[in-house]
C-alpha positions as CSV (number, residue, x, y, z in Angstrom):
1,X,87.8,-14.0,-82.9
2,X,89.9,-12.8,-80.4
3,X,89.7,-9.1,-81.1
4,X,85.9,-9.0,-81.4
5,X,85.6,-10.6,-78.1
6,X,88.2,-7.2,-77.2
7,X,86.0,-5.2,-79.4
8,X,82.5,-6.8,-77.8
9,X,84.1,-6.2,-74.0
10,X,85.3,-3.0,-74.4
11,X,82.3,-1.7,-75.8
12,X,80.1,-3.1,-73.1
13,X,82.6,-1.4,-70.9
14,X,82.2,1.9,-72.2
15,X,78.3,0.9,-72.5
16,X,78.4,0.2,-68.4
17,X,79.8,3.3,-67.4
18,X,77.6,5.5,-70.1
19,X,74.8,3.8,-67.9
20,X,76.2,4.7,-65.0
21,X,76.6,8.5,-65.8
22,X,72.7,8.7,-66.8
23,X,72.0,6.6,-63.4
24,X,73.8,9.8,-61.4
25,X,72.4,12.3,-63.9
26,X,68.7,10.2,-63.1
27,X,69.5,10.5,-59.4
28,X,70.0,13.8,-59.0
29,X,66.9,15.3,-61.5
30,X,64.7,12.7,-59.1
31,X,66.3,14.6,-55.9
32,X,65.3,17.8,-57.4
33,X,61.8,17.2,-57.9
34,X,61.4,15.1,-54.5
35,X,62.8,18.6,-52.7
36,X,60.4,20.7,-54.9
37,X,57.7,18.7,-54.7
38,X,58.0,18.0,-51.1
39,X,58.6,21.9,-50.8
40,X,55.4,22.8,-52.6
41,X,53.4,20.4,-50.7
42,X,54.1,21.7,-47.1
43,X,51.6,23.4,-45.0
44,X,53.4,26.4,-44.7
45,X,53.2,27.2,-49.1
46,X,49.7,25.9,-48.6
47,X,48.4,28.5,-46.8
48,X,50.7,31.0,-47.8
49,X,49.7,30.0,-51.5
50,X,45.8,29.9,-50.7
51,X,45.9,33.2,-48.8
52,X,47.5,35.3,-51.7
53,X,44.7,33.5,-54.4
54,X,42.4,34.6,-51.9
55,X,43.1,37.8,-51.4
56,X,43.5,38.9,-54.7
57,X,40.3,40.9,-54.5
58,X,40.2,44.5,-52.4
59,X,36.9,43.5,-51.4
60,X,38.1,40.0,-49.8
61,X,40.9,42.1,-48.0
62,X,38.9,45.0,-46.6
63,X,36.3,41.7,-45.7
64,X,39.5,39.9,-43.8
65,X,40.7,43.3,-42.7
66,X,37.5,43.9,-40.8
67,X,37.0,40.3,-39.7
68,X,40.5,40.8,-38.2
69,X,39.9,44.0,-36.3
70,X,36.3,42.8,-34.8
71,X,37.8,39.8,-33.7
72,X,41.3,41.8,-32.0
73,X,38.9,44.6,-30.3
74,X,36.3,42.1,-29.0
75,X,39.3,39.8,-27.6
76,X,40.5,43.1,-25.9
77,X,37.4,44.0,-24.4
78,X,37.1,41.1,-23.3
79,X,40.0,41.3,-21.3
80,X,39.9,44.6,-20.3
81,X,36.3,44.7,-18.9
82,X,36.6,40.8,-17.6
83,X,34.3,38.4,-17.7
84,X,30.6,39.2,-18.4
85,X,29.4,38.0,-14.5
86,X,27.5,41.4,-13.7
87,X,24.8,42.9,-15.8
88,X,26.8,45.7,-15.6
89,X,29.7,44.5,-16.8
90,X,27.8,42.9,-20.2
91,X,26.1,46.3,-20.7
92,X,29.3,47.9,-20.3
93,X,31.7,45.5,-22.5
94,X,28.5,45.6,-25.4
95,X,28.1,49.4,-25.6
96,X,32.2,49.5,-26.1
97,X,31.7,46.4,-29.0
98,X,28.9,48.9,-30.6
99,X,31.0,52.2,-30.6
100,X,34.1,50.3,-31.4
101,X,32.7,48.1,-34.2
102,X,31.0,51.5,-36.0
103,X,34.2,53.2,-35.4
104,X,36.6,50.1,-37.4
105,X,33.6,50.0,-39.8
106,X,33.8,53.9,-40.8
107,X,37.9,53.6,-40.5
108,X,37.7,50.6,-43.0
109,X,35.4,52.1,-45.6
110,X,38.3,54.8,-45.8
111,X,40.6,52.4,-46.7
């Protein structure tokens, strides 16, 4: 009786710290997917991620390309000519959005 009860402990022993090693092994495969998981879902792979699907195409990219470069030139016009107070100055600052948007639009279709 004696030795089983030896027999019964020790193998619960070497049950416990079988346990114990899966626990840690457990742990650490749960750390790893937290990280990746918490890496995937942050706003910088989100964008990054949905920009590349989206601009798979050629035709998407020369599309942002040319949204891009309207947008830049008519932020710079706007600065370099000022505000549109004077007739003038709206005249002026739309003639230079004209020439400079059929300019990007016949540099773009070369790309």
């Amino acid at each position: 009786m004696e030795t089983s009860n030896k027999t019964c402990h020790s193998n619960l022993l070497c049950r416990i710290e079988e346990l114990k090693i899966l626990k840690l092994e457990q742990e650490q495969k749960i750390k790893y997917q937290y990280s990746d998981l918490k890496d995937s879902l942050s706003f910088g792979s989100l964008i990054k991620e949905s920009i590349s699907h989206i601009t798979e195409s050629k035709e998407t990219q020369r599309d942002l390309l040319k949204i891009a470069t309207t947008t830049g030139t008519n932020y710079l016009i706007e600065k370099v000519l000022g505000s549109n107070s004077s007739i003038k100055r709206y005249l002026g600052s739309l003639l230079a959005e004209k020439v400079s948007s059929s300019f990007i639009g016949k540099l773009i279709a070369k790309i």
